[in-house]
N, C-alpha and C positions, 0 to 999 in steps of 0.2 A: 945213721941210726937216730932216731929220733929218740930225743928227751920223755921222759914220762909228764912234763909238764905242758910240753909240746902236743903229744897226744890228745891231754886233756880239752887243750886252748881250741885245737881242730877239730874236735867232737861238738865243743859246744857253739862254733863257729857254723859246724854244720847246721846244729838244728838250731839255731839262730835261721839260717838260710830256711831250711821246713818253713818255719812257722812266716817269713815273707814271703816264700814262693807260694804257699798253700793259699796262704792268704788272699796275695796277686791273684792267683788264678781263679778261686772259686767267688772271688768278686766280681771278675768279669763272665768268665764264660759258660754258667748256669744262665746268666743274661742273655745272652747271645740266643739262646730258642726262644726268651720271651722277648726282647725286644727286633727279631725281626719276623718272628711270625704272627708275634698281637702287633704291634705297630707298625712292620712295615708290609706285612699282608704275604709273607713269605709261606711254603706250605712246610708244614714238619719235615714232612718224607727229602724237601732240599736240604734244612737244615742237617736233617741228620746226615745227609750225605757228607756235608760239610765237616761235621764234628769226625766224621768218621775218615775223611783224609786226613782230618789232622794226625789222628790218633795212630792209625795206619801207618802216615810217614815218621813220626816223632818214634813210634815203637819199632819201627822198621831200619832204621839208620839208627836206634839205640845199640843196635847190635854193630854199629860201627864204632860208635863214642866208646864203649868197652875196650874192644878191641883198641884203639887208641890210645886208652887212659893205660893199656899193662905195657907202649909200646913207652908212651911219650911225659903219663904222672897225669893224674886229675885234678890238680890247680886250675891250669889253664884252662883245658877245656871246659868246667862249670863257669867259669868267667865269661870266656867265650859265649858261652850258650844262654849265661842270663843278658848280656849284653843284646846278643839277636833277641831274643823274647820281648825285652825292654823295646825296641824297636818298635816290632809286628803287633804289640797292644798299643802302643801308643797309638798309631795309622790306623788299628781299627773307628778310630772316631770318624774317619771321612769314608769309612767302605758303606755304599749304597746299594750297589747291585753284588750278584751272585759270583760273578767272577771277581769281583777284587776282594770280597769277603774268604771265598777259598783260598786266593791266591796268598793274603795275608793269614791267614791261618795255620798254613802248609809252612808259611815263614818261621812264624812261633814254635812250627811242629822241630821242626832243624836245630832252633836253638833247644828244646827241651833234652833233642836226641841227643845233643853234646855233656846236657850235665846228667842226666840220666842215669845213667851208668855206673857213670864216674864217681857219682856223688853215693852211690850205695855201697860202691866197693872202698872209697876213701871209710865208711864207716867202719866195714869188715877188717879193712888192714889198720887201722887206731886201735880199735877195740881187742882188748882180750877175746879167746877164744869163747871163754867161759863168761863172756859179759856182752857176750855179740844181740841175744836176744835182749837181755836189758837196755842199750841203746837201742836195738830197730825198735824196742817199745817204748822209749821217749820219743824217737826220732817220731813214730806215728803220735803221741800227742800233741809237740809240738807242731805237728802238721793239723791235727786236730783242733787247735787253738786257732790257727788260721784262717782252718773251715768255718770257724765258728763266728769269727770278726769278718772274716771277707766277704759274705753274700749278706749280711747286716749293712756294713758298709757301701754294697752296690747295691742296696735297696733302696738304701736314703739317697743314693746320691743319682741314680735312675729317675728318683722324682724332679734333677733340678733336667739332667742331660744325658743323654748315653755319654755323650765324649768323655764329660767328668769321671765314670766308671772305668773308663778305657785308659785315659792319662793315669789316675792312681795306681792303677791295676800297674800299669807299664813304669810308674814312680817305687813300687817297691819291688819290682825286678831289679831295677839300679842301684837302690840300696843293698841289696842282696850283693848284685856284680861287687861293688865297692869293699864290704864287709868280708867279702870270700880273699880279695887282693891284699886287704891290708892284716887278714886274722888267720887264712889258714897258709900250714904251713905245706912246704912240696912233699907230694907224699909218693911214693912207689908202692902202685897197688899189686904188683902181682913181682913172686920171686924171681927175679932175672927179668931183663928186656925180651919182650916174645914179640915175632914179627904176627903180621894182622893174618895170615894163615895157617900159621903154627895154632894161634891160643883158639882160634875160631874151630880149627880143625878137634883140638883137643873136648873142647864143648861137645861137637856134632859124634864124636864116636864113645861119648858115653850114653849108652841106649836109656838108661835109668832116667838120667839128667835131662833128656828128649823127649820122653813120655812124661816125665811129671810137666815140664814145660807146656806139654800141649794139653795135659787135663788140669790147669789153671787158668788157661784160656776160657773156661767155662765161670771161674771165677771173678774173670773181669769183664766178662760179657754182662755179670749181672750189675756189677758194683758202677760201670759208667751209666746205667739205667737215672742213678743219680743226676746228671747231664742232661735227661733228657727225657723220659717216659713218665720217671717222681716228678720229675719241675713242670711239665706240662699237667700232670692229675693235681699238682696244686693248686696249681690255677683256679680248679674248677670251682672251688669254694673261695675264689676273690682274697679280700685282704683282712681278716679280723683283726678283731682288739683286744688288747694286752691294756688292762689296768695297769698305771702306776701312781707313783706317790703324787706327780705333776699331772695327772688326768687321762682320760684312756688315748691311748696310742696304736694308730692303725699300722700293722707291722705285715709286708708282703709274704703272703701264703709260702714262698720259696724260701724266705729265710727262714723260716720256720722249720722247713724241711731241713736245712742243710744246718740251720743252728743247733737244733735236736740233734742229728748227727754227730756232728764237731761236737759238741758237748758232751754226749754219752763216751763218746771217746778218749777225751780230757779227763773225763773224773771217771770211768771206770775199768779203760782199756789196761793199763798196766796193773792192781787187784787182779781183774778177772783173766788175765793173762797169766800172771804167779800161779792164782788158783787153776787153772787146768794143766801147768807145767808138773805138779809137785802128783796129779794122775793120771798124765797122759803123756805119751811120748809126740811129737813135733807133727808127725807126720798122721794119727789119728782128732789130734786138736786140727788140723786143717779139714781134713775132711767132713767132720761136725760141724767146722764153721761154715763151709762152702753150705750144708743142707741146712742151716738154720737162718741162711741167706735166702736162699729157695723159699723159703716156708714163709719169712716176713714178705717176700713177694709176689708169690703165690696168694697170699692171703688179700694182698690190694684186688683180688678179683671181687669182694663180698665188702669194699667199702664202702658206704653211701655216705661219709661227711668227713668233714678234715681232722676232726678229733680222731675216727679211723683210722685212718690215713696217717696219721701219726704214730700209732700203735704199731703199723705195720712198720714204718722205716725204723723202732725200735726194737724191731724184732732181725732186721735186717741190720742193724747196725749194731747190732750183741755178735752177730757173725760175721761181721766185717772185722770187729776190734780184733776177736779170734784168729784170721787167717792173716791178712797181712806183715805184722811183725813175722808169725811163724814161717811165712811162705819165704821170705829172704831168711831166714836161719838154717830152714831145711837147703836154699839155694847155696849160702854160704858153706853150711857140711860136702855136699853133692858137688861142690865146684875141686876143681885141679888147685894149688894156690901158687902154681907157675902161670897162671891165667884167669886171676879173681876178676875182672873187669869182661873180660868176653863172655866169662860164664853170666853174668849180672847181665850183660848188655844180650847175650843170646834168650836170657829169661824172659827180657821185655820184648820178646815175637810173641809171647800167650798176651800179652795186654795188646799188640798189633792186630793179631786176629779176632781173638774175643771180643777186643773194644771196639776193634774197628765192625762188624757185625755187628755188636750191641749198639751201637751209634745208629748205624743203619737202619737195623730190625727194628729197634726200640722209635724212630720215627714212623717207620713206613705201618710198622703196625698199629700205632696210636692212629695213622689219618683212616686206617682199613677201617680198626673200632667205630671211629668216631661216624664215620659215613653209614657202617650196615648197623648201628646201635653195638656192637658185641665187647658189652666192657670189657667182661672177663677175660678176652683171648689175648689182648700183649701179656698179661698176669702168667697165667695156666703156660704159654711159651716157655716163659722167663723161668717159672715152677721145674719145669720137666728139663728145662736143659742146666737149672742149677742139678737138680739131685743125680742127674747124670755125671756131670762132673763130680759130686761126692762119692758118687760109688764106684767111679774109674778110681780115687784116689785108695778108696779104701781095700779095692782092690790092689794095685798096688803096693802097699805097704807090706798086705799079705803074703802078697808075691816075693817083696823085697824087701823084707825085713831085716834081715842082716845087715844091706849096705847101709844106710842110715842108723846110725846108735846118737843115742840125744846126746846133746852138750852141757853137760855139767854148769849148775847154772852158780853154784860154791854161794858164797855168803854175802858179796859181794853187792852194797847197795848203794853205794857212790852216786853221785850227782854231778851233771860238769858245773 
């Protein structure tokens, strides 16, 4: 049984990890569609293939790393898995062609699937019940902060080299590795050791926990758009400039997107998170968020300049801050707790399917636009199959209202 001091040190070990893993990743791989489609003359629609193995395997063997973490304790495994990751960014500096680019990819995708899981359900079994959404809403700022430093940081550093984005990137996975060994402590995420088709099993025969999983998929189909459809319409308006006190500063169109994000996130996700808890129950705040996602991206059909274009991903990142913390709260209520790690690891098949289509779609339809003029059609897609997914949710909530009753969120406003 773990110390209440222990608990503490492991929580804030964890979003220590967020905020370099977010970091690590949204430094390199928002780059990865710009720098092999503008520089090395790659077509979207491969890229997206590419992003979309990743996502595919990583969220598809995440439902292994769960199942793992309730057999064997999610230490290791997040170790494990930033260690491979640290790898596969690093060796992206020498991938030139299209098979050693997926192939390393798909690398990165294995380690991700090992902390994955692990790392969400280590949160779940730290945390008070009544405090589970208060961390997954730092844990997103923390991650938020790193949004907001890591495509900053691969922007400037894109100008000297890719490689130097890819070495950093793969430099604070290591750090992460290192800081997880020495800070957190062994955790048992799920009650009792469950063998890998017990907890797996347990997941697949709650019909509730199966349907919401797959009308979340809708949710992340939209959200990796960020990866890939936002980072290419950034583009279109080059690199402006940012007055400062030392002179104006040409700052890449992408960080811009992804810094507005990460930042909206940082300073308003947990506020505007309280604020919808104290009138809404978990499972109507998701659904609101998923359609006011829809709507910020729906809306990039009718942009014509990057100040636009900015408006839109702040409309879309009011409904992001919204769903994600809640989406693992309502996971964490809906899971077995003889099987917290498979349920977490069986959740991330909606970010396999979703993202891995979003990846895909989100290319193949930006080269369709670009070729027959038709801005508006990746937009109006993305539109119609967010608010779809809102309204499965909302549906279901109606349907199944009973089983979900929110978590008492008590007084509680600790800090780690």
């Amino acid at each position: 049984m773990l110390t209440l001091a222990e608990r503490r040190r492991g929580l804030a070990v964890l979003l220590i990890d967020s905020f370099l893993m977010f970091g690590g990743f949204f430094m390199l791989v928002p780059l990865i569609s710009v720098h092999y489609v503008q520089d090395l003359g790659f077509a979207a629609a491969a890229i997206g293939i590419v992003l979309a193995a990743r996502q595919l395997t990583q969220q598809g063997l995440t439902l292994l790393g769960g199942a793992l973490a309730d057999r064997w304790g999610a230490k290791g495994l997040i170790c494990w898995g930033m260690v491979i990751r640290t790898v596969a960014f690093g060796a992206l500096a020498w991938a030139t062609t299209f098979n050693v680019l997926l192939a390393l990819c798909v690398l990165a995708a294995v380690g991700g699937a090992l902390f994955d899981a692990p790392k969400n359900a280590a949160i779940a079994a730290l945390a008070e019940p009544a405090e589970r959404t208060h961390f997954f809403s730092l844990n997103g700022i923390a991650g938020g902060l790193g949004m907001t430093v890591g495509p900053l940081v691969g922007a400037l550093l894109l100008r000297a080299d890719f490689r130097w984005v890819c070495f950093v990137s793969a430099a604070l996975f290591a750090i992460a590795a290192v800081v997880t060994m020495l800070g957190l402590p062994r955790i048992q995420v799920a009650q009792g050791s469950q063998s890998l088709r017990a907890g797996l099993g347990l997941a697949l025969r709650n019909r509730r926990f199966v349907l919401f999983t797959m009308l979340l998929s809708g949710f992340w189909f939209m959200w990796v758009q960020l990866s890939i459809s936002l980072t290419l319409a950034a583009q279109r308006w080059g690199e402006p400039m940012l007055n400062t006190p030392f002179g104006a500063l040409s700052v890449n169109s992408v960080a811009w997107v992804y810094g507005l994000n990460a930042g909206l996130t940082v300073v308003l996700q947990y506020p505007l998170l309280r604020l919808a808890e104290r009138r809404l129950r978990p499972m109507p705040i998701l659904s609101g968020g998923v359609a006011i996602m829809a709507t910020g991206l729906g809306l990039v059909a009718v942009a014509d300049s990057l100040a636009m274009l900015l408006s839109c991903v702040v409309v879309f990142s009011v409904g992001a801050m919204l769903v994600q913390p809640t989406q693992q709260t309502v996971t964490a209520q809906l899971a077995d707790p003889q099987a917290l790690g498979s349920y977490f690891g069986f959740s991330a098949l909606a970010l396999a399917f979703g993202g891995g289509l979003g990846n895909y779609l989100g290319g193949w339809l930006y080269d369709v636009a670009l070729h027959w003029q038709l801005h508006a059609l990746p937009w109006l897609v993305f539109w119609g199959i967010g608010l779809s997914a809102a309204a499965g949710l909302a549906v279901l909530d109606r349907v199944q209202r009973p089983a979900v009753s929110p978590v008492p969120t008590g007084r509680s406003t600790r800090t780690t």
